[in-house]
N, C-alpha and C positions, 0 to 999 in steps of 0.2 A: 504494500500500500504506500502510495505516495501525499504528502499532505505539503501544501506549497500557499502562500503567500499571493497575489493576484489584484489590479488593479482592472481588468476588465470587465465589462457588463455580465449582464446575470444570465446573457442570452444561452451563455454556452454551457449552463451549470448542468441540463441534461446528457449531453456529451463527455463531460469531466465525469459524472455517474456512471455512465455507461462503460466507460474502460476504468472506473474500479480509480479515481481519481479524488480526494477528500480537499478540496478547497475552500479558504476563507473568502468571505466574500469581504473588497477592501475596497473599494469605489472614490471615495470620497471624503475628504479631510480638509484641513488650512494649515495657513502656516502663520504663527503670531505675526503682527505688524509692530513696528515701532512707536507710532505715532497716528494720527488721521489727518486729513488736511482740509481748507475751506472748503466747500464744494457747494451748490446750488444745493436749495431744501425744496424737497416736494412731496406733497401729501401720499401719491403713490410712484413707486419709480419700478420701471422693468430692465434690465439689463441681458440683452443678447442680441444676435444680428438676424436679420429674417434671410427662413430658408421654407422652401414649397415643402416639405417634410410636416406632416401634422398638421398639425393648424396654426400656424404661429400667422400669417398674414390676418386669418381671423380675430384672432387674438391683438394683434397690430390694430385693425379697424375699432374692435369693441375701446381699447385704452385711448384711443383718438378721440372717439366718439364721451366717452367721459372726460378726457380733455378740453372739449367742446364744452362739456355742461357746467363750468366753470371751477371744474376740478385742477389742483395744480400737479400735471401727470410729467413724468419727465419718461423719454423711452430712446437707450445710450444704445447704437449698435449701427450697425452699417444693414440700413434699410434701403438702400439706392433710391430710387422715383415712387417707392409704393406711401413712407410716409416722412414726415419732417425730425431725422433723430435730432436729439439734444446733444448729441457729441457721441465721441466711439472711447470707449475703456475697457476693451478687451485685452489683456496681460496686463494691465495697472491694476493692480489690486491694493494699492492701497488706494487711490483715487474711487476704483469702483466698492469699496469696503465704507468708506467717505460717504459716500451718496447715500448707500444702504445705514447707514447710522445717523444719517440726515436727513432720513424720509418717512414717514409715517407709517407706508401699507409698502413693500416688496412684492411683487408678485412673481412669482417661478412657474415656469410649466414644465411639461415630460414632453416625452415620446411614446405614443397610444401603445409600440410595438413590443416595448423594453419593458416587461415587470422590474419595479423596483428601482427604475432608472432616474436617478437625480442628477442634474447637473451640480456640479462643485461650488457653483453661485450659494446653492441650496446653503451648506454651510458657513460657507463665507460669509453672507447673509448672516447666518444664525448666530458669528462669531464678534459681528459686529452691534449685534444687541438688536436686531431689526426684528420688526413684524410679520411675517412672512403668509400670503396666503397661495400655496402649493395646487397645481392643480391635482385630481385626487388620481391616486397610480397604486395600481395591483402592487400587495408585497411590499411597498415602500417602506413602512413601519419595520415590517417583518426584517427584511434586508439590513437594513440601515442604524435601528435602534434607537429610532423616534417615535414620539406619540402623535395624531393628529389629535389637537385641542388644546395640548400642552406646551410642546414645540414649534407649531405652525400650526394652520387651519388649512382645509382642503377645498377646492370651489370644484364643483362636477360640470359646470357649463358657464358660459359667459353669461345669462342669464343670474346665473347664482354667484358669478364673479361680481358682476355690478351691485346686487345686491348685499355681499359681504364687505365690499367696497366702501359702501356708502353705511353698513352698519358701522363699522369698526370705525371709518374716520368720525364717529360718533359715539364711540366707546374707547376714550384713552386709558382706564384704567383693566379694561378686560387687553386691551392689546400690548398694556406696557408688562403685565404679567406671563402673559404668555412670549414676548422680546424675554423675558430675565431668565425663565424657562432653556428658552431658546440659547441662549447664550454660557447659562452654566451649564446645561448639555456641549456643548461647541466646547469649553475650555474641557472642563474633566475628561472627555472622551474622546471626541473630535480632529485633534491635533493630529499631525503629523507624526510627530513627537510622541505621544501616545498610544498612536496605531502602529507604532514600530516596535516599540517598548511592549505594546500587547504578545 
């Protein structure tokens, strides 16, 4: 029996079974920052670049569209002609760490295909004390070692994104509970440093 260490997705955890393979599932981590920096504050901020994959252009229009209703949405990433980014922070983490500690609601999404699949935002987000509302993804919990409700909040549709949206920018004290949540999860376990040491 071989037992190994592994930072790639869940997809192939059938495969590592099938020839008799025991692997950790190890995805996703941070690495402390130094300091934070100025950054723009915005009620909800998204951080990624659009790609035809999933739904994220969808997801682009719905965060527009609450932009529009006079919400302060900031959304960092190389969207070309589809919508207006606030700026690109893709490998600046401490800048994009900045923003997330500067903004009220996070939002994160998955990938429909990938059980368990978090983007590294996820934590980084979570290490920066932010709010995060995740979209909802098979296994995630399970995988990962977070709770939805505790650690982040789950939205199932943009429908229920908007309306958690507009809940939580109306509940500071149910959202700064679940940031602290959030956060002493991220340091105690989260780490880089951690997950090695594990």
């Amino acid at each position: 029996r071989v037992l190994f260490r592994s930072v790639s997705q869940s997809r192939y955890n059938e495969e590592y079974k099938r020839i008799g393979v025991t692997r950790d599932y190890w995805q996703i981590g941070y690495e402390p920052i130094s300091g934070y920096v100025n950054t723009e504050k915005h009620d909800v901020l998204f951080l990624g670049n659009y790609h035809s994959a999933g739904r994220r252009r969808e997801l682009g229009e719905t965060l527009v569209s609450i932009r529009r209703s006079g919400v302060n949405v900031g959304i960092y990433g190389n969207w070309g002609k589809i919508l207006k980014s606030n700026g690109f922070t893709l490998y600046d983490y401490v800048t994009s760490r900045s923003l997330c500690r500067n903004s009220k609601i996070v939002v994160s999404d998955t990938r429909p295909q990938s059980p368990g699949f978090a983007s590294n935002r996820l934590i980084e987000s979570m290490s920066s004390q932010s709010f995060i509302l995740h979209e909802k993804t098979p296994m995630l919990d399970e995988l990962n070692g977070f709770s939805d409700g505790v650690h982040y909040v789950s939205w199932e549709n943009f429908k229920d994104l908007r309306e958690k949206i507009s809940y939580y920018l109306n509940h500071d004290k149910e959202r700064e509970d679940i940031s602290l949540n959030a956060v002493r999860f991220a340091e105690e376990i989260s780490s880089y440093l951690y997950r090695d040491w594990e």
